[in-house]
N, C-alpha and C positions, 0 to 999 in steps of 0.2 A: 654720040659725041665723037668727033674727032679723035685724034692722038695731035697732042701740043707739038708743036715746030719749036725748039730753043732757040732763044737770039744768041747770033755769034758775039764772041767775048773779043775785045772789048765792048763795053754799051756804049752808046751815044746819048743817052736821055737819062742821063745822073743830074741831079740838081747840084750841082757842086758847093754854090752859094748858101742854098737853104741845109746843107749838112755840117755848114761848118762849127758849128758849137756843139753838137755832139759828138764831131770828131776829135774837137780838140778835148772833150768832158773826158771820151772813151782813153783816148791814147794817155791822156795823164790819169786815171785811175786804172788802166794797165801796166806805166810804169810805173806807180806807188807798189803793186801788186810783187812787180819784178823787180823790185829791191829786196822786197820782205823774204821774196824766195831765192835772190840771189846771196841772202845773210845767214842760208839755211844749209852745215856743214852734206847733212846726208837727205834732202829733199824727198827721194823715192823712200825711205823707210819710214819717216817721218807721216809721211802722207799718206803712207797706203792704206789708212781707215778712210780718208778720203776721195782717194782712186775707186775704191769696193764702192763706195755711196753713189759717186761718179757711176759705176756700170749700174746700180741698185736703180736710179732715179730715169737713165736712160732708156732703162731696159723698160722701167714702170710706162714709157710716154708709150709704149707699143703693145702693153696689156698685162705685164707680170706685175704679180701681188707681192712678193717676196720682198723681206727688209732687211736693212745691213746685217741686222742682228742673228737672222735667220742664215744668210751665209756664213757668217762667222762661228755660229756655231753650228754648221752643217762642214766647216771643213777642219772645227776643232775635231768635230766625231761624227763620219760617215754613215754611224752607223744607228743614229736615231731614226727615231717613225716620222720617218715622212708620206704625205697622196703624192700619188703621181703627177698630178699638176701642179706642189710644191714644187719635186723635186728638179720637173723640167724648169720652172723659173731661175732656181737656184743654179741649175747648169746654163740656161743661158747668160744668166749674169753672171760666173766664174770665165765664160767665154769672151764677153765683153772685154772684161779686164787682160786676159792673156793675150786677147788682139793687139790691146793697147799697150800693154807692157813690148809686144814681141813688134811692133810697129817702130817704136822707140828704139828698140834695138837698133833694127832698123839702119833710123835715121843717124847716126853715128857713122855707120859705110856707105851711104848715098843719100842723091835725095829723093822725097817722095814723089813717090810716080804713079800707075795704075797699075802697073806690076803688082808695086806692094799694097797696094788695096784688095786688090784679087788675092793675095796670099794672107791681109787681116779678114777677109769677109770669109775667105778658108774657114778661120778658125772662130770665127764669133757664130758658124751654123753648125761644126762639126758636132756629133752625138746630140744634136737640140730637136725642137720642132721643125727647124731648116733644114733639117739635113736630107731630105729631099729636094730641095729648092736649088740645088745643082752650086752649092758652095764654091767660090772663087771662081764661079763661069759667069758672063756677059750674058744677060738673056738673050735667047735665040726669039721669044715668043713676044706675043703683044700682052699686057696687063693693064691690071689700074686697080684704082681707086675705088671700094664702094661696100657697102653692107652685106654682108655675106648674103650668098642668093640674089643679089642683084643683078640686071644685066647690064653690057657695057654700054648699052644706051641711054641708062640712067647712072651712069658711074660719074662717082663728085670728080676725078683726076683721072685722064688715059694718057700715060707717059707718051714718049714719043716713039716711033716703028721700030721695031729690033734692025730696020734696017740704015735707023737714021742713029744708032747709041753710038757705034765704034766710031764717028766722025767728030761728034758732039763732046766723045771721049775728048777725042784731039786734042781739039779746039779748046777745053776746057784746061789740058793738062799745059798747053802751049801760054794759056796766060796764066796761069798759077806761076807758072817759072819767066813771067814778065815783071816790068813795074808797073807801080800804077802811081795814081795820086796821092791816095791816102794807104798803107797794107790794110788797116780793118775796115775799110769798104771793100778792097779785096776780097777780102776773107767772106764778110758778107754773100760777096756774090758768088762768090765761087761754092760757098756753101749750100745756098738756093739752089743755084744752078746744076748742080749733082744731085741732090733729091729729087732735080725735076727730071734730072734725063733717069731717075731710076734705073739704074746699068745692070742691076740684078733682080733675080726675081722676089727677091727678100733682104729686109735686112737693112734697106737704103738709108732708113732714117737712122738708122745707130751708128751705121758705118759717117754718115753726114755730118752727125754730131761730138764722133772721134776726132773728123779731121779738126776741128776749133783747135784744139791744144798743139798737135801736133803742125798743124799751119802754123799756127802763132810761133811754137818752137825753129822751123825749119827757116821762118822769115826773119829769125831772130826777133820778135819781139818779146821773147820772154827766155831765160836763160836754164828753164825747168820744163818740160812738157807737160805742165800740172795746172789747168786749169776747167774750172769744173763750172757748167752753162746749163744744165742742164735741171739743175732747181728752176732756174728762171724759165725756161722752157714748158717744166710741166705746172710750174702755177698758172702759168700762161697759156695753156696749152689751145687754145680755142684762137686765139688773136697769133701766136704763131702758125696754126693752120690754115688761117685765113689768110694772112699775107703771103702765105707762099702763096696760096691759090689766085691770088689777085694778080700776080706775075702773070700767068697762067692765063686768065681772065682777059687781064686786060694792060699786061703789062707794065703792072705800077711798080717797079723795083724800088722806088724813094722811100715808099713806105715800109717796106720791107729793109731796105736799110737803115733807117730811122729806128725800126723796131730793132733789129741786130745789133745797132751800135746802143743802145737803152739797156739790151739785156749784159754788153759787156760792163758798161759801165754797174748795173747793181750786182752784177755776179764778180766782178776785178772788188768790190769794196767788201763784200761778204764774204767771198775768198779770203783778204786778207784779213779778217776778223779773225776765223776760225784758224787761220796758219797763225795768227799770231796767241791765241789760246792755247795750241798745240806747244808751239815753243813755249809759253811759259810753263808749262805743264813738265816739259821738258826739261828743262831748266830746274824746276821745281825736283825733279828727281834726278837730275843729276846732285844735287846736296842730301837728297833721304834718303837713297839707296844704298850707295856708300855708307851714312851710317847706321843703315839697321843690318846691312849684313855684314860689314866691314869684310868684302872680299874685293880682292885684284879683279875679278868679272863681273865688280858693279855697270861698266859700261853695257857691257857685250849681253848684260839681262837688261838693261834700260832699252837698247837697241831693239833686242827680240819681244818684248810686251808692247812696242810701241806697233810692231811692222802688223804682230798678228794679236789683238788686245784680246779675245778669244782663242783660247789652245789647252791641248793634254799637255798632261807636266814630258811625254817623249818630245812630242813636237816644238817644246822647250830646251828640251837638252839638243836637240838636231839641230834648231836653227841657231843656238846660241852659241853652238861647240863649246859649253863649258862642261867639265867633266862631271859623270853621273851624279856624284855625292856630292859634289861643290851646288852642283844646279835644286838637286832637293832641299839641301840648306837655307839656299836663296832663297828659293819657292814658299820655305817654311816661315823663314824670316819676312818676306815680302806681306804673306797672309796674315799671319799676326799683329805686325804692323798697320793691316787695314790698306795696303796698297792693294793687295789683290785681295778677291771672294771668289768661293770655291762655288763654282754654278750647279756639279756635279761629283757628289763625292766619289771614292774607289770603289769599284762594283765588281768582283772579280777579279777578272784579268784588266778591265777594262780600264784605264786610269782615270785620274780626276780630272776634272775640266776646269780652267781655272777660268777668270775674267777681270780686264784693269778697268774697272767701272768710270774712271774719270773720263778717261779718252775713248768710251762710248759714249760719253753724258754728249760731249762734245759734238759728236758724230748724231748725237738723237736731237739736238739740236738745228742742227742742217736742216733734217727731217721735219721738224715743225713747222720752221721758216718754210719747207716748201709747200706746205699745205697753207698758207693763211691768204 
């Protein structure tokens, strides 16, 4: 098999006419999405049981077993038994997210570029199974597609010549910071179109699947860089692999846009589902917390159960800065009450492990949806 030649961007064989009622489905149930999240005082704390699921479902499309629940309490306590091929999943997905997070950074002092891809792909391989796979470099070498032990004669996908990526880079990065027609056919293709030229030797499809949020964010269509595609992705995982390859094949980008702008639209509705469960849940404890612990730092422990819903009561008092005895109080009051359960009593030195079961329920939720 050959290695794929990428069409240069712009394309000229977009069905423009036959996309139009997906695009207009997609772009109104992305901005219903970005209200909910524009209504959202602190989005990134809020969300980040969300963000964790986000790396947890991305990571899964490329072979990790590990579940939200298993990070969260692998960073409540380091120090449980874990196999080594837990543990490596659980680090790749802790990596996922700090790309993501430190991308976002980011984007606040410039805009995205392949710079900053090569410094998230840094970090989404560092201490993993990647981290021979020559993190934040451009392959030098030729790769592909194919069942271990295969050879590349029979490989399902041969990306294109290391000689042909850094051009393809360009070209790719030159219309990203173009207009177009529509941005979420954009986004589409520009998302295709990086998985196809594979610019690294690992890693492509995660790094592909980051850019969705942060495109959407950097294009301004959405006012949070919080959007999560990747449910829809791996329930689908077989007809999203095929459409890419049909690009690949024989060309067919319609279909592949068809399908992209399909997965926005039921991932923009389910998104808003689960953020709008979250705020009431929210909401919801902004009135109980205050009155079961009647303390001045009922916010700033609503804040801190939310960001990490898994945690030792230290890793409570750290993130919360409420002071030692005030924050045990709370903890105690909170338990009692039935807002939190103790997953792990005091062992030792070791402390307790707490956990806010609502807003797992929430998050194990997700998790269902993406399996049916």
């Amino acid at each position: 098999m050959e290695p794929y030649i990428p069409d240069t961007l712009p394309l000229e064989t977009i069905d423009w006419i036959a996309h139009i009622p997906h695009i207009g489905k997609a772009n109104a149930a992305l901005a219903r999405y970005d209200g909910i999240l524009r209504g959202m005082v602190n989005p990134r704390i809020l969300l980040s049981p969300m963000t964790t699921r986000e790396a947890v479902l991305s990571s899964r499309i490329e072979g990790t077993q590990a579940s939200l629940e298993d990070v969260l309490q692998y960073e409540a306590d380091s120090k449980i038994s874990l196999t080594p091929e837990k543990h490596a999943d659980i680090q790749e997905i802790i990596n996922y997210r700090t790309a993501m997070n430190t991308a976002v950074d980011y984007l606040q002092k410039r805009p995205l570029c392949t710079n900053m891809i090569r410094d998230i792909h840094r970090i989404l391989l560092t201490s993993t199974r990647g981290r021979d796979r020559a993190p934040g470099e451009i392959r030098r070498t030729q790769n592909y597609i194919a069942p271990a032990s295969t050879p590349i004669e029979a490989a399902t996908f041969v990306p294109p010549s290391p000689l042909m990526v850094m051009d393809a880079l360009s070209n790719w990065e030159i219309y990203l910071h173009s207009e177009e027609k529509d941005t979420l056919v954009q986004l589409a293709i520009l998302k295709a179109q990086f998985e196809l030229i594979h610019p690294f030797s690992d890693g492509n499809g995660r790094i592909g699947r980051m850019l969705v949020p942060l495109i959407l964010y950097s294009k301004k269509l959405l006012g949070s860089p919080m959007f999560y595609i990747s449910a829809y992705l791996e329930q689908n995982r077989d007809e999203y692999y095929e459409r890419l390859l049909a690009i690949s094949r024989s060309g067919d980008w319609n279909d592949w846009i068809s399908f992209f702008l399909r997965a926005v639209v039921e991932q923009a509705e389910e998104n808003g589902q689960k953020v709008q469960h979250i705020l009431m849940l929210y909401d919801d404890m902004k009135q109980k917390v205050p009155e079961i612990t009647h303390s001045k730092y009922a916010i700033q422990a609503i804040d801190a159960i939310f960001s990490r819903p898994i945690f030792q009561s230290l890793d409570f008092i750290r993130s919360s800065k409420i002071p030692k005895e005030s924050a045990k109080r709370i903890l105690s009051g909170l338990k009692n009450a039935g807002v939190l359960e103790v997953m792990r009593e005091r062992i030792g030195r070791r402390p307790a492990v707490y956990v806010f079961p609502q807003l797992i329920a929430i998050s194990e939720v997700v998790e269902v949806v993406s399996h049916t």
